[in-house]
Backbone as ProteinMPNN parsed JSONL, in Angstrom:
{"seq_chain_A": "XXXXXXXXXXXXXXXXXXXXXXXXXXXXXXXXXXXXXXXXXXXXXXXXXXXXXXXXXXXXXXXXXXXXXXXXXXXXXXXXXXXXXXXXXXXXXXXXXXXXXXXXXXXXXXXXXXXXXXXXXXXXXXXXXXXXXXXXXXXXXXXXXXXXXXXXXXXXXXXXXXXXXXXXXXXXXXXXXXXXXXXXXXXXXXXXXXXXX", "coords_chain_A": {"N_chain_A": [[-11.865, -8.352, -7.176], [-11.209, -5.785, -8.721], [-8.884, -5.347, -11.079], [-7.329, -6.391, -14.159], [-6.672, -6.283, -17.268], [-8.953, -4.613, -18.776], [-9.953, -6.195, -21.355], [-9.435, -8.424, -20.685], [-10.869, -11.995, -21.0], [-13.493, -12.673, -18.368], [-13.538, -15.131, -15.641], [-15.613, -18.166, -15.89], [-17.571, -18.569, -13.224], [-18.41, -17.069, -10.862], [-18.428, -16.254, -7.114], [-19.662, -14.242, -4.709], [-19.64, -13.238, -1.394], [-20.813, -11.232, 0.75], [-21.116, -10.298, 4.583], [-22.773, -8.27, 4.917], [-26.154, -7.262, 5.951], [-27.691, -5.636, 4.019], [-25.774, -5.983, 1.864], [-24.385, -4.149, 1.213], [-21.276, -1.602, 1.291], [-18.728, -0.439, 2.193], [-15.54, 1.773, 1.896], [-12.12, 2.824, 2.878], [-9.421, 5.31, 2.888], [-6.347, 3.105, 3.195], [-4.09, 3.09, 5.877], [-2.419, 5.972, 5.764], [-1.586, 5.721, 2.811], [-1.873, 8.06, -0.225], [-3.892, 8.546, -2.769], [-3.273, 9.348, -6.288], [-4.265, 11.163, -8.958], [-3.089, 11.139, -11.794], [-1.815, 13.366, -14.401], [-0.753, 12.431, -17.523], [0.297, 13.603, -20.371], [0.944, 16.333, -19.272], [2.215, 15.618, -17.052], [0.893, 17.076, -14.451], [0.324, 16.469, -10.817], [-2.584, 15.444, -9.046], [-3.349, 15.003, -5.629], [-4.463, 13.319, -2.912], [-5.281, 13.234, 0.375], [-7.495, 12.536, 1.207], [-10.149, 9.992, 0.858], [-12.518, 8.475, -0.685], [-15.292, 5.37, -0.952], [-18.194, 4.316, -1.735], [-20.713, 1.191, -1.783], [-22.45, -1.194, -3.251], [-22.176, -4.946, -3.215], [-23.723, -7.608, -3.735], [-24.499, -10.639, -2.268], [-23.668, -13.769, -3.778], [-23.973, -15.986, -6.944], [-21.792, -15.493, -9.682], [-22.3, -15.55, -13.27], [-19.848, -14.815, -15.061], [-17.258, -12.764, -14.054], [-18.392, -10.003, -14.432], [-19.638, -7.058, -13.138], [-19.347, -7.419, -10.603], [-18.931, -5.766, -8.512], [-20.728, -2.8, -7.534], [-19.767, 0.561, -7.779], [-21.255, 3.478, -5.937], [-21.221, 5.944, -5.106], [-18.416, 8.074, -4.581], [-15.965, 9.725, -2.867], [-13.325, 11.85, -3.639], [-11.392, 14.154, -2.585], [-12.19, 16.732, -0.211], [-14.602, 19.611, 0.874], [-13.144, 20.587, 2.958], [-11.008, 18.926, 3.247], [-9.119, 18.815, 0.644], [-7.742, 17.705, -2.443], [-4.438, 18.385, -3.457], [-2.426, 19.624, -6.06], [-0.129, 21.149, -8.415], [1.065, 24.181, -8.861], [-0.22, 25.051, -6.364], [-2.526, 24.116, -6.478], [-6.104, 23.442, -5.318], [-8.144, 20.981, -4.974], [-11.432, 18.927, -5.429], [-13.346, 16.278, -6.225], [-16.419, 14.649, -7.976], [-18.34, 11.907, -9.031], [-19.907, 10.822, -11.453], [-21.391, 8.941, -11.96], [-22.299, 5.174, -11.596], [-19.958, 2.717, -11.002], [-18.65, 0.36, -12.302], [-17.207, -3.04, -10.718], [-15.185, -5.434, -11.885], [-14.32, -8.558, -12.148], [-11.73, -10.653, -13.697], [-9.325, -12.337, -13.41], [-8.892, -15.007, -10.984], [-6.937, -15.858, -7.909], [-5.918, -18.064, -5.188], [-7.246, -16.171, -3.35], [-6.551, -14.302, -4.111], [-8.212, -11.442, -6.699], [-8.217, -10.031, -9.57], [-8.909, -7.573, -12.177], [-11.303, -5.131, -13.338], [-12.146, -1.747, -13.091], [-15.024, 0.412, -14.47], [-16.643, 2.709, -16.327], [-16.093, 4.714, -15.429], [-16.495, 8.273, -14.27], [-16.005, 11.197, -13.744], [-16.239, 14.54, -12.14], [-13.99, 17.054, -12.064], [-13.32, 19.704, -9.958], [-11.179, 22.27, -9.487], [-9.326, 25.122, -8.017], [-7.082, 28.16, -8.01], [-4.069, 30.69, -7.456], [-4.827, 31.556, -10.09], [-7.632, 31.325, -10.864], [-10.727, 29.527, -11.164], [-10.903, 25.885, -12.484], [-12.799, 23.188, -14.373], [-13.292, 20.043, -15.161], [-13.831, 17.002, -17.133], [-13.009, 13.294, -15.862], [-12.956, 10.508, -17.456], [-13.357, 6.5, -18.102], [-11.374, 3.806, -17.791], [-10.213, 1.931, -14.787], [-7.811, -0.565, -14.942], [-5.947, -1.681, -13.691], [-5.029, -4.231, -10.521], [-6.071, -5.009, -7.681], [-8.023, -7.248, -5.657], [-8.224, -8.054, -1.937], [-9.044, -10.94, -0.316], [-8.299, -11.679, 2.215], [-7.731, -9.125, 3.564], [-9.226, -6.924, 2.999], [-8.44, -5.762, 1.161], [-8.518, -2.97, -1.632], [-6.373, -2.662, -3.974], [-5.888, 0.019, -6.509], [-3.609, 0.173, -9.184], [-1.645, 2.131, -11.412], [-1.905, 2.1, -14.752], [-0.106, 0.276, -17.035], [-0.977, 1.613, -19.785], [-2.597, 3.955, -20.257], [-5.806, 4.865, -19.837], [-8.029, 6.417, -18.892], [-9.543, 9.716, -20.097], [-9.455, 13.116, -20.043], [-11.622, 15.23, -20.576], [-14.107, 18.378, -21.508], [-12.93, 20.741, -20.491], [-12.846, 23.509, -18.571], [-12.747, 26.991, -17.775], [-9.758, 28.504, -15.899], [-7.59, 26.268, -15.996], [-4.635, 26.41, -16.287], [-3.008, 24.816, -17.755], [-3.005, 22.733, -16.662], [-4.405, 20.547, -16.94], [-6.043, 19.337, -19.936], [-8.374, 19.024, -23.143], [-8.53, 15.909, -24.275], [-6.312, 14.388, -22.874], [-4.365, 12.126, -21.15], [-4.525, 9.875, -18.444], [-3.586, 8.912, -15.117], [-4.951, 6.625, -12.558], [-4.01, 5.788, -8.943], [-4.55, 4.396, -5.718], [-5.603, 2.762, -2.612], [-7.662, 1.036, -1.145], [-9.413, 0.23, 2.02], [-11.439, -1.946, 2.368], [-14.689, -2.161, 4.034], [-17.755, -4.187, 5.083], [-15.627, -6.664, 5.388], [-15.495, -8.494, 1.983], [-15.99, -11.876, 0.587], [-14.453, -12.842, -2.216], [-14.51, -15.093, -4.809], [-13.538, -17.508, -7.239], [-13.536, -20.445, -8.997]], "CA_chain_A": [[-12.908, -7.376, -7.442], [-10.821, -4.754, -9.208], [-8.154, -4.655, -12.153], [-6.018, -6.332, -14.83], [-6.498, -5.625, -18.53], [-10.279, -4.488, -19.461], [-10.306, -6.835, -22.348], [-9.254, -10.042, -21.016], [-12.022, -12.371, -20.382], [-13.794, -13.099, -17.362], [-13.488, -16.488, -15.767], [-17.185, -18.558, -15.83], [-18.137, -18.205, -12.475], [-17.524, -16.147, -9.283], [-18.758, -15.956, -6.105], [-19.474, -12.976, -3.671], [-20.082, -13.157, 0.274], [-20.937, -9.909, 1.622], [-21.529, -10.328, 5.864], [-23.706, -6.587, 5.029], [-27.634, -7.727, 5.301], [-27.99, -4.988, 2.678], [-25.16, -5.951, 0.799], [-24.075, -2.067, 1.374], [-19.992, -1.968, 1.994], [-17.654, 1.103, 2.459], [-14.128, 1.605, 1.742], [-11.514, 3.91, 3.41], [-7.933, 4.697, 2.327], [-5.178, 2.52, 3.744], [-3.591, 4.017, 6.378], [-0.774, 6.488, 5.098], [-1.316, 5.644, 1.512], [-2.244, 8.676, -0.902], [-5.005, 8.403, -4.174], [-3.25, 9.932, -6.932], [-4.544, 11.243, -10.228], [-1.608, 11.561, -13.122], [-1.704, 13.532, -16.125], [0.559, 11.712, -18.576], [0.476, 14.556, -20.638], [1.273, 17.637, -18.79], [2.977, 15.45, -15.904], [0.638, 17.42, -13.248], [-0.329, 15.498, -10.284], [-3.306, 15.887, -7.779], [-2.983, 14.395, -4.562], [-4.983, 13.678, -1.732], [-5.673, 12.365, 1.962], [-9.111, 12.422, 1.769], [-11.008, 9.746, -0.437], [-13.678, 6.983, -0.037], [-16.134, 5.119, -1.929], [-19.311, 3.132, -0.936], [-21.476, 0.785, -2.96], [-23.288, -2.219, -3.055], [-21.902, -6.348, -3.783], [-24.863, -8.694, -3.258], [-24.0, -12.037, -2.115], [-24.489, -14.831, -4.873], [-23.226, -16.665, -7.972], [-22.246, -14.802, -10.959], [-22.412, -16.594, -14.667], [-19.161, -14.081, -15.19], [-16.757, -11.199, -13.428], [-18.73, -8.494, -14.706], [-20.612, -6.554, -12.019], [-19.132, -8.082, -8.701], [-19.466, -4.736, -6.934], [-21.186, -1.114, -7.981], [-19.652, 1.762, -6.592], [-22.167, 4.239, -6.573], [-20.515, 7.088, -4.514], [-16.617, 8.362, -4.38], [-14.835, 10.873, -2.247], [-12.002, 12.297, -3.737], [-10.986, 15.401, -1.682], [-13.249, 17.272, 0.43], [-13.921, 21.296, 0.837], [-12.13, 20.842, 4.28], [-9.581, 18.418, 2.387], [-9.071, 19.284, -0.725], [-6.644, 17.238, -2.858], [-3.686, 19.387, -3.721], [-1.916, 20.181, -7.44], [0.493, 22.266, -8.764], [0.955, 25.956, -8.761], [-1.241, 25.61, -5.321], [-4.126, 24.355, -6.727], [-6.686, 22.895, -4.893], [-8.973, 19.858, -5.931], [-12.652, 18.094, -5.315], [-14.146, 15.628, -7.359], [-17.522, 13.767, -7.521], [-18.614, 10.978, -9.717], [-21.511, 11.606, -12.171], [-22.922, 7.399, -12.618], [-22.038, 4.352, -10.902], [-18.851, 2.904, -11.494], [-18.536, -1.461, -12.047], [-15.999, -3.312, -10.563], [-14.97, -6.525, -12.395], [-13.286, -9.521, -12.415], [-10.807, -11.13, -14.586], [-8.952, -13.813, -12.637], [-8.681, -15.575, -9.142], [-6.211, -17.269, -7.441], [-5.293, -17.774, -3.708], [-7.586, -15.574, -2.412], [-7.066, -12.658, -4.738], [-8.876, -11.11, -7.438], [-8.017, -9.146, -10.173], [-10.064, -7.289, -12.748], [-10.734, -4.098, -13.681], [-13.022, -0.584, -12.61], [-15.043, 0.397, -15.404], [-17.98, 3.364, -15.705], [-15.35, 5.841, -14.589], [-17.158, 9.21, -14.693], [-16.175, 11.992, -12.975], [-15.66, 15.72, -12.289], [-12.987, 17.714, -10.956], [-13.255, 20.715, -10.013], [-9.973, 22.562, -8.817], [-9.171, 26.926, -7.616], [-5.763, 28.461, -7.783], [-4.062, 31.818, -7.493], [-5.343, 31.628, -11.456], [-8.863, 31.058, -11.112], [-11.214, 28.128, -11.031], [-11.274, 24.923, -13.315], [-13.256, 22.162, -14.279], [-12.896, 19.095, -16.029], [-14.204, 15.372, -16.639], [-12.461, 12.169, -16.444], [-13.845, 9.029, -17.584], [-12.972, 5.568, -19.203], [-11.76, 3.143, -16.529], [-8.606, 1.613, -14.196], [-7.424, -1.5, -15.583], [-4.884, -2.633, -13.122], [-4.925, -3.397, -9.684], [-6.724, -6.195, -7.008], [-8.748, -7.2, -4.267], [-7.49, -9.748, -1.665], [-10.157, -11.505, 0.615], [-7.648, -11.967, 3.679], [-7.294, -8.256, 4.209], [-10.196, -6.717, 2.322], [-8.062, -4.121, 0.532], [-8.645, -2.946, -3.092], [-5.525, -2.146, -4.726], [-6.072, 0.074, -7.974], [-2.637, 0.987, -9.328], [-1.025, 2.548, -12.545], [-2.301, 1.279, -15.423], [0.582, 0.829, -18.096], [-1.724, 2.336, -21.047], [-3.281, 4.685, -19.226], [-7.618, 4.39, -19.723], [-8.884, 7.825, -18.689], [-9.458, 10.306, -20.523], [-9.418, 14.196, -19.647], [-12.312, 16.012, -21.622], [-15.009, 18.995, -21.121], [-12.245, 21.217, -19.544], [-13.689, 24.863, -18.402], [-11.914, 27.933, -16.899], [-8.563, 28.678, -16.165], [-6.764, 25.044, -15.701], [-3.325, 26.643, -16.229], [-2.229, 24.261, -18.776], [-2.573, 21.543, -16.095], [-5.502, 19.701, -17.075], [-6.238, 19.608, -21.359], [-9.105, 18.246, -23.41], [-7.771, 14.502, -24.34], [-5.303, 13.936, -22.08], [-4.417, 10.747, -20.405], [-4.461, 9.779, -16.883], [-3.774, 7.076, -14.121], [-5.085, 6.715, -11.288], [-3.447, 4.948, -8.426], [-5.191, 4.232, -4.312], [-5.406, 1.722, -2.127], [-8.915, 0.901, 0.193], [-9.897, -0.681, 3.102], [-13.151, -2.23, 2.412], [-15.237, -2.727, 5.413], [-17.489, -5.231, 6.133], [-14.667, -7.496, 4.518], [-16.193, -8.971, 0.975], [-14.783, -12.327, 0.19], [-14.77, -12.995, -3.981], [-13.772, -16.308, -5.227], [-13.29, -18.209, -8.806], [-13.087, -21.503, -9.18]], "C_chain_A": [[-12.448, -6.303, -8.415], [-9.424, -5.327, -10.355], [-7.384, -5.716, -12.813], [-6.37, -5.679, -16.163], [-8.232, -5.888, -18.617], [-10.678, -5.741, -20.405], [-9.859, -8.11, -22.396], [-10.536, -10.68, -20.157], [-12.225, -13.369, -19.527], [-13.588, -14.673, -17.152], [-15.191, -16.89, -15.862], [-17.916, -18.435, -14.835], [-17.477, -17.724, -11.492], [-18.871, -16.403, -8.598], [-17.99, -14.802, -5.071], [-19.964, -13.48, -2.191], [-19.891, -11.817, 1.029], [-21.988, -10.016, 3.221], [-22.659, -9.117, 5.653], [-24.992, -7.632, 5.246], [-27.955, -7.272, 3.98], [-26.974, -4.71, 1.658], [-24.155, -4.657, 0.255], [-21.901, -2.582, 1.667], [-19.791, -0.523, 1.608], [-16.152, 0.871, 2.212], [-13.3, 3.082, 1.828], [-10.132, 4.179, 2.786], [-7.014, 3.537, 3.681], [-4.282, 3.231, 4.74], [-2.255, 4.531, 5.473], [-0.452, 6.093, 3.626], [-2.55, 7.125, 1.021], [-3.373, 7.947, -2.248], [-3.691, 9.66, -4.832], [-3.551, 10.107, -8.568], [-3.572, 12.078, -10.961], [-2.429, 12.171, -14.266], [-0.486, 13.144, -16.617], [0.925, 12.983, -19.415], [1.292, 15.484, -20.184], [2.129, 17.502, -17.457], [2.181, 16.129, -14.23], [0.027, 15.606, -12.519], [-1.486, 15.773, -9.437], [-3.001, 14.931, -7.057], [-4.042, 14.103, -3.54], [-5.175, 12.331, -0.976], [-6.344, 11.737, 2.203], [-9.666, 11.728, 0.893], [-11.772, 8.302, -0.012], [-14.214, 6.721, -1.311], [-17.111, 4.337, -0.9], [-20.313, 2.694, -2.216], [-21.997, -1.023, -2.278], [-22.578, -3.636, -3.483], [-22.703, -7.147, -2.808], [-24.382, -9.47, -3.476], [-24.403, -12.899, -3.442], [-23.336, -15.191, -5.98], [-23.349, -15.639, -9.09], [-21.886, -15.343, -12.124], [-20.72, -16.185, -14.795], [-18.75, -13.522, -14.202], [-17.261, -10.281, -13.841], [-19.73, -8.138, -13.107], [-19.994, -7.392, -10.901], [-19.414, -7.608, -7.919], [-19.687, -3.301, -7.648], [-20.691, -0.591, -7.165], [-20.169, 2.774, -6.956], [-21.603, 5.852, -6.007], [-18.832, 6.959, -4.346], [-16.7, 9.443, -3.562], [-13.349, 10.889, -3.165], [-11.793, 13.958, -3.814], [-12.543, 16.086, -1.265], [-12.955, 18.674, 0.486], [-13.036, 21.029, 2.161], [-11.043, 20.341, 4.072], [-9.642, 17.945, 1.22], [-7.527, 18.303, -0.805], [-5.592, 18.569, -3.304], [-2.582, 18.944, -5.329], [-0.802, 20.864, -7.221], [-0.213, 23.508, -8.829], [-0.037, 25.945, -6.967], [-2.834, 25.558, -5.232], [-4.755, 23.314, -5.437], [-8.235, 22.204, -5.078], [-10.247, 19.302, -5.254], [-13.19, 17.404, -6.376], [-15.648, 14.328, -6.886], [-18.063, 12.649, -9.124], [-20.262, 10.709, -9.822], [-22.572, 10.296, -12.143], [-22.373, 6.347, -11.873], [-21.428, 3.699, -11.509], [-19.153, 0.748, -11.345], [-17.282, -1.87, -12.017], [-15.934, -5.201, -10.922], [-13.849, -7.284, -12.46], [-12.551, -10.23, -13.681], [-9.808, -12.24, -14.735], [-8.998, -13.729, -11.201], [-8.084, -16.384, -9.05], [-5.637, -16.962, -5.93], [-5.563, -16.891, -2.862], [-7.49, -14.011, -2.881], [-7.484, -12.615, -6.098], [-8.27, -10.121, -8.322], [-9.059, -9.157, -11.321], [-9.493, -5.712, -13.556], [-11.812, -3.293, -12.984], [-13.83, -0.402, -14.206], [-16.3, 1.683, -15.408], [-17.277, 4.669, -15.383], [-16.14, 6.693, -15.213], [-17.248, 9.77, -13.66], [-15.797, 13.637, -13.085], [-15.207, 16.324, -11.716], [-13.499, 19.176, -10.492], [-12.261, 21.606, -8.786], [-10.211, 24.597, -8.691], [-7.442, 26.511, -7.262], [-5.53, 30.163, -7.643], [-4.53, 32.426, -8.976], [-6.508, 31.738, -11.408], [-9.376, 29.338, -10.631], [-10.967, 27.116, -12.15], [-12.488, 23.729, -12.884], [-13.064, 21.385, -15.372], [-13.529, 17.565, -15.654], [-13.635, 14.406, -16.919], [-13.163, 11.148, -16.455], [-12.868, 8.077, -18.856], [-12.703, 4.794, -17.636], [-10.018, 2.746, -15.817], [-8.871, 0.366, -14.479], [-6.733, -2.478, -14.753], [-5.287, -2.552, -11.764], [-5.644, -4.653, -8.88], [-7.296, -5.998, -5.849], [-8.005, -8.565, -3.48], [-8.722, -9.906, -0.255], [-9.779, -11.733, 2.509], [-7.759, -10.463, 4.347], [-8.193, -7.445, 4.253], [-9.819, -5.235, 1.557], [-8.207, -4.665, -0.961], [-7.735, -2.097, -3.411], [-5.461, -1.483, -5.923], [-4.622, 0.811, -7.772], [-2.669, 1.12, -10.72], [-1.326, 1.539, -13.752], [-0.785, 1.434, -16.664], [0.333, 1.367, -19.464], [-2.937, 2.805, -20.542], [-5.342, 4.548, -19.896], [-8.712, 5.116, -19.779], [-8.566, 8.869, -19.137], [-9.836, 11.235, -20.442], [-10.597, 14.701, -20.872], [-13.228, 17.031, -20.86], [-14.428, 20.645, -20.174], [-12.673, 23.036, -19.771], [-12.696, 26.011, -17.393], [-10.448, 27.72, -17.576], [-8.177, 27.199, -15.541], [-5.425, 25.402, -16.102], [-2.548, 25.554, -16.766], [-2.354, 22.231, -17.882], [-3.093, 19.991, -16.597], [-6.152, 20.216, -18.932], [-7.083, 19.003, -22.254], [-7.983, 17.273, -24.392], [-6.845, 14.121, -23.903], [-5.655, 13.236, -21.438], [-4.337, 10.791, -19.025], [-4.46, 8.782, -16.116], [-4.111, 7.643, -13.299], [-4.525, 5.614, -10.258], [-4.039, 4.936, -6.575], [-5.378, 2.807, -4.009], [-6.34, 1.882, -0.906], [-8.875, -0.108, 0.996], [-11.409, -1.294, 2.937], [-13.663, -2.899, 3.67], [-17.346, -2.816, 4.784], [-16.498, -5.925, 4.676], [-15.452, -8.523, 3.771], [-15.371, -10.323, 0.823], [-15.305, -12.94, -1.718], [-13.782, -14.557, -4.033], [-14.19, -16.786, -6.906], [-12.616, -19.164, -8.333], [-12.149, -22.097, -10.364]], "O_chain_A": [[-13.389, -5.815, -9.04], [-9.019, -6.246, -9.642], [-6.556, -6.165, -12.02], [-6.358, -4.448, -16.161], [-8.754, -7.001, -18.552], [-11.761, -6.278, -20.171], [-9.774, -8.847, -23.377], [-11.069, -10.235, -19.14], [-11.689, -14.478, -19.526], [-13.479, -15.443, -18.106], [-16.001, -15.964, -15.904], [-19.084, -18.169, -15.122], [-16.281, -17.858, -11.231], [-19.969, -16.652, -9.096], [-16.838, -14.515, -4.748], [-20.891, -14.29, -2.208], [-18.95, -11.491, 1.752], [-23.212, -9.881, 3.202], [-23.551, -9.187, 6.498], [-24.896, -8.76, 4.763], [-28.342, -7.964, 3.038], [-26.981, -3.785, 0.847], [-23.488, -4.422, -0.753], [-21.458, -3.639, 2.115], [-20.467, 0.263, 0.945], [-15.662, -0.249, 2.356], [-13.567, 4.113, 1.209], [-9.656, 3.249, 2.135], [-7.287, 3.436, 4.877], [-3.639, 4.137, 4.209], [-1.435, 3.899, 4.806], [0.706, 6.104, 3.207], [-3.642, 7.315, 1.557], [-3.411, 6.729, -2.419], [-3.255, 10.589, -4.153], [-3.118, 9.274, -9.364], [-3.301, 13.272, -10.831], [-3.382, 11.686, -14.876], [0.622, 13.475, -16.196], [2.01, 13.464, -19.09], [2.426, 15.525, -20.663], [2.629, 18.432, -16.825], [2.644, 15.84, -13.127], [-0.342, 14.518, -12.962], [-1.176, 16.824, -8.877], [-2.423, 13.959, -7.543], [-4.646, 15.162, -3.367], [-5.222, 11.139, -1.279], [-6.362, 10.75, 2.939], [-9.92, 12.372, -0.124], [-11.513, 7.409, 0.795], [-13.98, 7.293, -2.375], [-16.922, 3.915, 0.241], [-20.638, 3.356, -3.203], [-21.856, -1.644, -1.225], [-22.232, -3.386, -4.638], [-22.533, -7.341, -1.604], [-23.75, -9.596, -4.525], [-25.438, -12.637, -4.056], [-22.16, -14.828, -5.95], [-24.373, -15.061, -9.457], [-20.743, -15.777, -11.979], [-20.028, -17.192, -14.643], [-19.509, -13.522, -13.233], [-16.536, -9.299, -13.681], [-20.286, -8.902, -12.319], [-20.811, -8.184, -10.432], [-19.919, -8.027, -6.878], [-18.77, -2.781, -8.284], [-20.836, -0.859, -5.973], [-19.885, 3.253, -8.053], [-21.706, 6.819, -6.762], [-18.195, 5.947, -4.05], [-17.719, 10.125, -3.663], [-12.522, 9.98, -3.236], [-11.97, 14.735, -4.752], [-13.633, 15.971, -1.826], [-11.842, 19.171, 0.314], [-11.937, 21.57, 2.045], [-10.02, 20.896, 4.475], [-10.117, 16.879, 0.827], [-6.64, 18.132, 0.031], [-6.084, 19.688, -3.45], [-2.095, 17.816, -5.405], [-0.426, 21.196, -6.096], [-1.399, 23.838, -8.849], [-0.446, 27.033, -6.563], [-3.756, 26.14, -4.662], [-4.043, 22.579, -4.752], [-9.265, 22.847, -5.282], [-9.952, 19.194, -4.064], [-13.479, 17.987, -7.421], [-15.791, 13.543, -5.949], [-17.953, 13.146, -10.246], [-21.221, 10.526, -9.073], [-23.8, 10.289, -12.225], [-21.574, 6.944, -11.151], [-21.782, 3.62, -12.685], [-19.722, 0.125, -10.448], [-16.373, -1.494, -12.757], [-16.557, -6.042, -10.275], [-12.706, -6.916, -12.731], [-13.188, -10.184, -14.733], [-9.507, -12.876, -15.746], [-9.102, -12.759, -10.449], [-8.181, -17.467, -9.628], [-5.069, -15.931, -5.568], [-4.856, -16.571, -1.907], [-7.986, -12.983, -2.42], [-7.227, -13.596, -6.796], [-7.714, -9.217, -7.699], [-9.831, -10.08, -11.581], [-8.438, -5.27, -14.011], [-12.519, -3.962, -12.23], [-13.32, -1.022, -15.139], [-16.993, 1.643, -14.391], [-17.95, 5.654, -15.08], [-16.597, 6.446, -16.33], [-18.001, 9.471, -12.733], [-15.113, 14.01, -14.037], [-15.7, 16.487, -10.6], [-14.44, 19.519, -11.207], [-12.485, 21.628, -7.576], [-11.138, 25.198, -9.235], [-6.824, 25.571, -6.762], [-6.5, 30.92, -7.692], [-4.618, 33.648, -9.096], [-6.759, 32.625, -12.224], [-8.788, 28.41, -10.076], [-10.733, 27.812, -13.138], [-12.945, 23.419, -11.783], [-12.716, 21.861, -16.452], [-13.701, 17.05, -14.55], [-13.493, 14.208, -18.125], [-13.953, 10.85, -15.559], [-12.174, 8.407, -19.817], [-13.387, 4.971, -16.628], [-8.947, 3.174, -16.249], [-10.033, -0.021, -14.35], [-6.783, -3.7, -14.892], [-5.776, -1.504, -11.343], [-5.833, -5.547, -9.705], [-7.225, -5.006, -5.124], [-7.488, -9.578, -3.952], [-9.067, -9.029, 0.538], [-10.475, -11.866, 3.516], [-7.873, -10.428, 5.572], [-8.363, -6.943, 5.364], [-10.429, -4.178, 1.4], [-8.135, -5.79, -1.456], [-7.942, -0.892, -3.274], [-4.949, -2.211, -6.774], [-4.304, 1.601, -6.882], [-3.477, 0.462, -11.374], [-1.023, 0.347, -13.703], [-0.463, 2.543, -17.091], [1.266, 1.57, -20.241], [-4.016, 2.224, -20.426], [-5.512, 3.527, -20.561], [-9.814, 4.916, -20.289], [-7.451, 9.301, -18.846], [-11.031, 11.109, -20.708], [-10.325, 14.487, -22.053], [-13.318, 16.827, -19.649], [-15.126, 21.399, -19.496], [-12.765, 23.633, -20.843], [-12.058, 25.663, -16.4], [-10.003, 27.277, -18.635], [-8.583, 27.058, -14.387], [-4.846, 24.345, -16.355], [-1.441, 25.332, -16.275], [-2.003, 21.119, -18.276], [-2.565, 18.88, -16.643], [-6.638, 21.333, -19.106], [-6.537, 17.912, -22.422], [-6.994, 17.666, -25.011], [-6.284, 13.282, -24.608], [-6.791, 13.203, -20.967], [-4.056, 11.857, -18.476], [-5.192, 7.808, -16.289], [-3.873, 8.821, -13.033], [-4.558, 4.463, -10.695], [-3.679, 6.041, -6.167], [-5.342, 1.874, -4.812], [-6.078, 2.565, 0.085], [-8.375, -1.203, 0.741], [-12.377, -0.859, 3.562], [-13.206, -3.905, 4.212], [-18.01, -1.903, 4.293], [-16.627, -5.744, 3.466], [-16.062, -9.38, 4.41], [-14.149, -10.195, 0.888], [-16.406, -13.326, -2.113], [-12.747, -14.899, -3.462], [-15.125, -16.305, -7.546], [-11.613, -19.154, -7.62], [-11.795, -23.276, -10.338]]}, "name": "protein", "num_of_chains": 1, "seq": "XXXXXXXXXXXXXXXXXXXXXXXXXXXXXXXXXXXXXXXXXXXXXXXXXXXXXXXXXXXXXXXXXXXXXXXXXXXXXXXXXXXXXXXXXXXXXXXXXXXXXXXXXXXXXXXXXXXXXXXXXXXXXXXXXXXXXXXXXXXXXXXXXXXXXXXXXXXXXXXXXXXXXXXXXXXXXXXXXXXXXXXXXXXXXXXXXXXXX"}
């Protein structure tokens, strides 16, 4: 369902099986694994505990890996848990459009692909002031595996997302065009299974 290189192409057909009636699924973190968003740039990191997504993969045949699964909502950090920064900052972000998660190959039960649609906005407070800022472009690397129903997005090695729109005081952390990975690891529940023949 999720990540290798954007620009390699899909296999010819996939199949989805989502147990949902409405095709609806959820995804939690992993126990005891962090979400973190890198600036390459400036080296800051945010961090956090707290992060979800939920979205839709309707059962059926697809010509392609594009579209396997919309994620139309994210969590990443909440006001009660807030991702955490440097200097003390503290982070929320929400995601402005619905995000596509695509395939790229299958074998043995896992999937790789990529995220794509990324579009989101931070918005962080420190002993400095407030910021805001938007990242978008997409995660590249990273998999789904059908036995467990986790979605692995990790570190892309040419990072994808790109920092722009940046407002307030961001204390150098956060800079318009700066790069960024993102790296988390979900639980998707009800367990999706994706296949390529």
């Amino acid at each position: 369902m999720t990540a290798t290189t954007a620009s390699a192409a899909p296999q010819a057909q996939w199949t989805v099986t989502n147990p949902a009636a409405d095709d609806k699924f959820t995804a939690a973190p992993v126990a005891g694994v962090t979400a973190v968003l890198s600036n390459v740039n400036t080296g800051a990191q945010l961090v956090c505990t707290t992060y979800a997504a939920s979205g839709t993969a309707a059962d059926g045949v697809r010509a392609s890996g594009a579209g396997l699964a919309i994620i139309q909502s994210t969590t990443f950090g909440t006001s009660a848990s807030p991702c955490t920064g440097p200097l003390g900052s503290r982070w929320t972000a929400r995601n402005n459009a619905p995000m596509s998660l695509n395939g790229t190959s299958y074998s043995a039960g896992v999937s790789k692909g990529n995220i794509t649609g990324i579009d989101i906005t931070l918005t962080g407070s420190s002993l400095l002031g407030s910021c805001t800022a938007k990242v978008t472009g997409s995660a590249n690397t990273g998999s789904y595996t059908n036995g467990t129903g986790v979605l692995d997005v990790q570190a892309d090695a040419t990072p994808a997302l790109t920092i722009s729109g940046v407002t307030g005081n961001c204390a150098g952390l956060l800079n318009n065009g700066d790069k960024a990975r993102y790296t988390a690891k979900y639980k998707v529940t009800p367990v999706i299974t994706v296949t390529s023949p």
